[in-house]
DRENSEKE-765677 format. One record per residue: residue number from 1; residue in three letters; x, y, z of N, C-alpha, C in turn. Coordinates in steps of 0.05 Angstrom, whole numbers, always signed. Example, Ala and Ser with C-alpha at 12.3 -4.5 7.8 and 13.67 -1.06 7.14 Angstrom:
// DRENSEKE-765677
   drenlum   baro      npx      npy      npz     capx     capy     capz      cpx      cpy      cpz
         1    ALA     +264     -114     +156     +246      -90     +156     +264      -66     +156
         2    SER     +257      -45     +142     +273      -21     +143     +258       +1     +157
This chain:
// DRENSEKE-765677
   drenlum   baro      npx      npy      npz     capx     capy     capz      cpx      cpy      cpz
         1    UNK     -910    +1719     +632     -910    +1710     +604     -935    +1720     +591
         2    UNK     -934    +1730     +567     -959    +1740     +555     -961    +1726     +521
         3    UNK     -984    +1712     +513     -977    +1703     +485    -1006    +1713     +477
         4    UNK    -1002    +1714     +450    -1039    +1715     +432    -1042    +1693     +414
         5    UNK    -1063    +1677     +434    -1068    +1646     +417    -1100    +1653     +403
         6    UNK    -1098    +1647     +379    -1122    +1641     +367    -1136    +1682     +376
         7    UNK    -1122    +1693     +368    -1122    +1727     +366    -1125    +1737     +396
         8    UNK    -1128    +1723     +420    -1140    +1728     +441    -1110    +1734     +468
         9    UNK    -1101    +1756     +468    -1082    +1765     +490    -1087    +1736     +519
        10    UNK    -1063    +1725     +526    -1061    +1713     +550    -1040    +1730     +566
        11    UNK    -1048    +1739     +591    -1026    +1751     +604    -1014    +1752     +640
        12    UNK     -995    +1734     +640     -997    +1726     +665    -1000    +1755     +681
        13    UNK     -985    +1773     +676     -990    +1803     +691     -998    +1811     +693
        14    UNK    -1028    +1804     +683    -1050    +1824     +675    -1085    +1810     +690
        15    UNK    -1078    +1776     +684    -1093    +1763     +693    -1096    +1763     +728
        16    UNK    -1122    +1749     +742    -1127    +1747     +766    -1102    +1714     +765
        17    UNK    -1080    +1709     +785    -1071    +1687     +781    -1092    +1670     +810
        18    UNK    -1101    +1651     +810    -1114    +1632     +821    -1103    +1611     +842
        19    UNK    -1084    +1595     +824    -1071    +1572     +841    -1051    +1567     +840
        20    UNK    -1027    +1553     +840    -1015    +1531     +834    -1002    +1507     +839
        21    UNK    -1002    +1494     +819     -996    +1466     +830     -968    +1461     +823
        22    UNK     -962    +1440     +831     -928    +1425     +837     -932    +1397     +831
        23    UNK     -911    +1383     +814     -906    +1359     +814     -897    +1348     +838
        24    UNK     -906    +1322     +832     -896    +1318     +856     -858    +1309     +860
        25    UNK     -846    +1315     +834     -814    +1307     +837     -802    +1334     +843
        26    UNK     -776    +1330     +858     -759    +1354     +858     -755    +1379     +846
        27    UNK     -751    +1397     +846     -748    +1424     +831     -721    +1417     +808
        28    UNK     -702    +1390     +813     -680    +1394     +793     -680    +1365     +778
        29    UNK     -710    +1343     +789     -710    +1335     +767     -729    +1341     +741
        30    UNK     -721    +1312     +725     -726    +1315     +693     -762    +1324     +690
        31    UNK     -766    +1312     +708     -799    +1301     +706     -811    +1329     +718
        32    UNK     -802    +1353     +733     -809    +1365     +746     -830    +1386     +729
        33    UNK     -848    +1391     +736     -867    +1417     +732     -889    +1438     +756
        34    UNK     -889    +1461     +736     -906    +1469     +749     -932    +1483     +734
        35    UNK     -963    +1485     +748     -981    +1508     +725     -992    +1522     +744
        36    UNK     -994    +1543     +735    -1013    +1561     +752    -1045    +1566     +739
        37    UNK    -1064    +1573     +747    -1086    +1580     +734    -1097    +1607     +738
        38    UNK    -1102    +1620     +716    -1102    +1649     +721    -1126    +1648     +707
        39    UNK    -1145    +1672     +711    -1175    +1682     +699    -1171    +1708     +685
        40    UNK    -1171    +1712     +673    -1175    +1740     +657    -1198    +1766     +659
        41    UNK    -1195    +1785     +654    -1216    +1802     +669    -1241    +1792     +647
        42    UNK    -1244    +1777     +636    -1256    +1778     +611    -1281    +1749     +622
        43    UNK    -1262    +1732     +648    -1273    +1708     +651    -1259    +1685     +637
        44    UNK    -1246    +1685     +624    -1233    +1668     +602    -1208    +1659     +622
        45    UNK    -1215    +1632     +622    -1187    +1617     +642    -1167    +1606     +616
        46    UNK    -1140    +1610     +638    -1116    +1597     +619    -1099    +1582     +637
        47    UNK    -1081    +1567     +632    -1056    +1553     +644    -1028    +1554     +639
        48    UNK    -1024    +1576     +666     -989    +1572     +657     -971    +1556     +664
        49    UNK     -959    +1541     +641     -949    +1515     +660     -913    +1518     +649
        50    UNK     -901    +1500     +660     -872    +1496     +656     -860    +1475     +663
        51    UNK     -839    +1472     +649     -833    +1437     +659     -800    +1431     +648
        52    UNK     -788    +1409     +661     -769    +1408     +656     -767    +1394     +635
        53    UNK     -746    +1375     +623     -736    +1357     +598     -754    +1338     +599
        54    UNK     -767    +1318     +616     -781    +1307     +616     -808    +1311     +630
        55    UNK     -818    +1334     +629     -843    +1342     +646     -862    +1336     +619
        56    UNK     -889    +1343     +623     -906    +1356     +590     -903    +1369     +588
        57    UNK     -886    +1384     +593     -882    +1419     +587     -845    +1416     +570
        58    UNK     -840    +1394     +563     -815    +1391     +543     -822    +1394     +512
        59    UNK     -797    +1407     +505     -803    +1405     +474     -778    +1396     +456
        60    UNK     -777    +1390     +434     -747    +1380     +424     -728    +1393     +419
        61    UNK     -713    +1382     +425     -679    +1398     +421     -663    +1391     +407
        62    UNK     -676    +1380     +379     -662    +1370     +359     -664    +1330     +354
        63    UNK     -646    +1326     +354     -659    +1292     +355     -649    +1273     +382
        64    UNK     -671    +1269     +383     -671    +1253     +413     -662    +1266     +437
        65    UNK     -657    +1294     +434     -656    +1306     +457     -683    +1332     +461
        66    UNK     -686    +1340     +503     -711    +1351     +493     -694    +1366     +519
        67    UNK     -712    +1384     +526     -707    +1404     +539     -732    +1419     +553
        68    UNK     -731    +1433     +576     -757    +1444     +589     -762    +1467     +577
        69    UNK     -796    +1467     +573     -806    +1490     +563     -829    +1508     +588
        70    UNK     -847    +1528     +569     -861    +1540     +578     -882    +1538     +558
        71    UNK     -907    +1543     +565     -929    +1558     +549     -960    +1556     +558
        72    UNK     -968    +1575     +548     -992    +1586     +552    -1020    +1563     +553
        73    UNK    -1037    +1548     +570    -1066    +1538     +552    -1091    +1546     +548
        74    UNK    -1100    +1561     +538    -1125    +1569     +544    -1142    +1550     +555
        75    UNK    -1166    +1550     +572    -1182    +1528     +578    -1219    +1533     +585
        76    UNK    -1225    +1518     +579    -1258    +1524     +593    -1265    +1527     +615
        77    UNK    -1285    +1533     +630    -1294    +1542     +653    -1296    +1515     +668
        78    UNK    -1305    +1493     +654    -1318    +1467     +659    -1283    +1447     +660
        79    UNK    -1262    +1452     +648    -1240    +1451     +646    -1224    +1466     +673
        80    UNK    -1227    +1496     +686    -1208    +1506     +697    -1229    +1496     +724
        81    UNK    -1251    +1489     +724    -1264    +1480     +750    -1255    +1444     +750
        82    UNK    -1250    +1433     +743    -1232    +1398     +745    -1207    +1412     +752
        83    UNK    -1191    +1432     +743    -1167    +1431     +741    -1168    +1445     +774
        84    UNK    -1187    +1458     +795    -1190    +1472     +805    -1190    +1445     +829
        85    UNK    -1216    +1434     +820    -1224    +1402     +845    -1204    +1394     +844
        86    UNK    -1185    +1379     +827    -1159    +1368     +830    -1143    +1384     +846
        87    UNK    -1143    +1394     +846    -1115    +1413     +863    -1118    +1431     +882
        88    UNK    -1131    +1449     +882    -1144    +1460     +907    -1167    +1444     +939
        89    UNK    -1161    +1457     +953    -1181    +1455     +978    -1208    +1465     +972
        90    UNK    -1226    +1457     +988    -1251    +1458     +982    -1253    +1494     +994
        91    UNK    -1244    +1511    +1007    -1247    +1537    +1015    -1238    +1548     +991
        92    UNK    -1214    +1545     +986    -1206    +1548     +964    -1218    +1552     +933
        93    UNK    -1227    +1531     +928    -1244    +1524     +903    -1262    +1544     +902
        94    UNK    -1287    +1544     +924    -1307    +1561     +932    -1308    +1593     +931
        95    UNK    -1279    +1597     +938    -1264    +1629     +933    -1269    +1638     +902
        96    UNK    -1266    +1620     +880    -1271    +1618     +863    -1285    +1615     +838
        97    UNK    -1304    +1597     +847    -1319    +1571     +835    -1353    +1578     +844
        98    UNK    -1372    +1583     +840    -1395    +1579     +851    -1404    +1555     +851
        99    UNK    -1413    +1551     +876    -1429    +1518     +885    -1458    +1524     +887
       100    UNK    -1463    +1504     +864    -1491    +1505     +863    -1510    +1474     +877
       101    UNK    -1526    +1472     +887    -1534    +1455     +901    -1537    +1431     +883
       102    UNK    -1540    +1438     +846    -1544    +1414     +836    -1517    +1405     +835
       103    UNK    -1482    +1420     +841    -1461    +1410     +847    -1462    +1391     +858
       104    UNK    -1472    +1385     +890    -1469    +1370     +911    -1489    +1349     +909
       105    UNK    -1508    +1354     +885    -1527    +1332     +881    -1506    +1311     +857
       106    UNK    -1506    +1323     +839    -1485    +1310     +820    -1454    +1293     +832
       107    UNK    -1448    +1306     +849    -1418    +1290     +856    -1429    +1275     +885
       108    UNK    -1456    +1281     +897    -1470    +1259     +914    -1475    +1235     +894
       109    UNK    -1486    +1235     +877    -1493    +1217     +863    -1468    +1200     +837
       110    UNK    -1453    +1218     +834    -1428    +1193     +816    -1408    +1188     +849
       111    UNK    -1412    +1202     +868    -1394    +1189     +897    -1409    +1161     +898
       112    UNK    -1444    +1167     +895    -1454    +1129     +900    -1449    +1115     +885
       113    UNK    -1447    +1123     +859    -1446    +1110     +848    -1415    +1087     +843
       114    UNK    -1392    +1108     +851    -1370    +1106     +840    -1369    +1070     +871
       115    UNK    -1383    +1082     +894    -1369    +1071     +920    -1388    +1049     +917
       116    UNK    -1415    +1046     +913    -1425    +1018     +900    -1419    +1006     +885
       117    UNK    -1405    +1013     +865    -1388     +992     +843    -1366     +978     +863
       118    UNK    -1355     +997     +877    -1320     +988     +894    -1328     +968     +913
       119    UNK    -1354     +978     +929    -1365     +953     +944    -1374     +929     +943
       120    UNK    -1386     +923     +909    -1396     +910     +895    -1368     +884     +888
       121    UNK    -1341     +898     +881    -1315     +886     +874    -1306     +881     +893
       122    UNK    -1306     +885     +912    -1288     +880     +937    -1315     +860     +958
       123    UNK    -1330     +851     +956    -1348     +830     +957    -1347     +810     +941
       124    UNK    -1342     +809     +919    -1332     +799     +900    -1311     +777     +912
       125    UNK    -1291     +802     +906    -1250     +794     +914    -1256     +770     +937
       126    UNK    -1267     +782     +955    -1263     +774     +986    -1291     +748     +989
       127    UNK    -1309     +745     +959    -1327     +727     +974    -1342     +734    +1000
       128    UNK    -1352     +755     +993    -1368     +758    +1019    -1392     +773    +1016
       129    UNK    -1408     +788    +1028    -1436     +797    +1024    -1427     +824    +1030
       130    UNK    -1432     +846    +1012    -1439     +874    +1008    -1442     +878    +1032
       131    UNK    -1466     +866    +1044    -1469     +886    +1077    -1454     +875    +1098
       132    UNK    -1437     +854    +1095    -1409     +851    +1100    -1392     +874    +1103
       133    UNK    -1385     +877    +1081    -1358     +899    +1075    -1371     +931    +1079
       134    UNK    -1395     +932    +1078    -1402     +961    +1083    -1411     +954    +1120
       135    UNK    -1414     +935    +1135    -1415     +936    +1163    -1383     +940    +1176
       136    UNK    -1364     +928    +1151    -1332     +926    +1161    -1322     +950    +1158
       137    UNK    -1332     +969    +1139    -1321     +994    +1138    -1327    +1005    +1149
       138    UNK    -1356    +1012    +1161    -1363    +1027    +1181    -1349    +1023    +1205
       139    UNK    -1343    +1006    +1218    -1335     +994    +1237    -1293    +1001    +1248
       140    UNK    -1290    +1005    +1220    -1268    +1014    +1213    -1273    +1043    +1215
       141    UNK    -1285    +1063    +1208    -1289    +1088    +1212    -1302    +1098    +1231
       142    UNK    -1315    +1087    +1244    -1323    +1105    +1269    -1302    +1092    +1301
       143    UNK    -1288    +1069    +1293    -1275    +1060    +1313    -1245    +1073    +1307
C-alpha cells in the first residue's frame, strides 16, 4: 500500500518493513487486526495496519453498519520505539532500536518505581509489612 499524507510518500514496497503484530482474535473474527511497522529510507517510521468490522482499523458503511479497513500512520521515533517494546523481543528491538545506557537507567528506575508502589499495595491488601511480601516473593522465585 502506498499513500501521501501531509505531502510525504508512505510506501509499504519501498520501506524497510520491521515487525508485525497480531491481535490476539482469529483471522475471521470482527475484532481481528493486524500492523506492521516499516522505516523509510529517510528514517521516518509509519504503521500499516488493517482490521476487520470491528478492529480500529473499521470504518462506516453507511448507518450503523461498518466494515474492515486499511490505512497508513505515520509515527515518531519515540512512538515506533513503544510500539517496538510492546511487541517485539528484546534481540529484536535491539536489531533496530539503539540502547543507550541512559535506556536501562530510565526503565531501571520507573521498573522501581512502578514495583515499589505494587509492593507498597499489596502490604496494604494483605496487612502485612513490605519486607514481608518482598521476603515472600523472593522465596517464591528462587524456589
Amino acid at each position: 500500500m502506498n499513500k501521501i499524507i501531509k505531502g510525504k510518500r508512505y510506501d509499504t514496497e519501498t520501506a524497510k518493513h520491521i515487525a508485525t503484530a497480531y491481535s490476539i482474535h482469529p483471522r475471521n473474527d470482527f475484532s481481528y487486526w493486524e500492523e506492521e511497522l516499516y522505516r523509510k529510507k529517510t528514517g521516518e517510521f509509519f504503521i500499516y495496519g488493517w482490521g476487520n468490522a470491528n478492529s480500529r482499523y473499521s470504518k462506516s458503511a453507511g448507518f450503523n453498519t461498518w466494515t474492515g479497513s486499511e490505512k497508513i500512520i505515520p509515527i515518531t521515533e519515540s512512538e515506533a520505539r513503544a510500539w517496538a517494546e510492546d511487541h517485539l523481543l528484546a534481540d529484536e528491538f535491539e536489531k533496530h532500536f539503539d540502547i543507550t545506557p541512559e535506556d536501562y537507567v530510565i526503565q531501571s528506575v520507573t521498573m522501581s518505581a512502578n514495583l515499589n508502589q505494587i509492593v507498597r499495595e499489596l502490604a496494604a491488601e494483605e496487612g502485612s509489612s513490605i519486607s514481608a511480601i518482598v521476603t515472600e516473593a523472593l522465596e517464591k522465585f528462587f524456589n
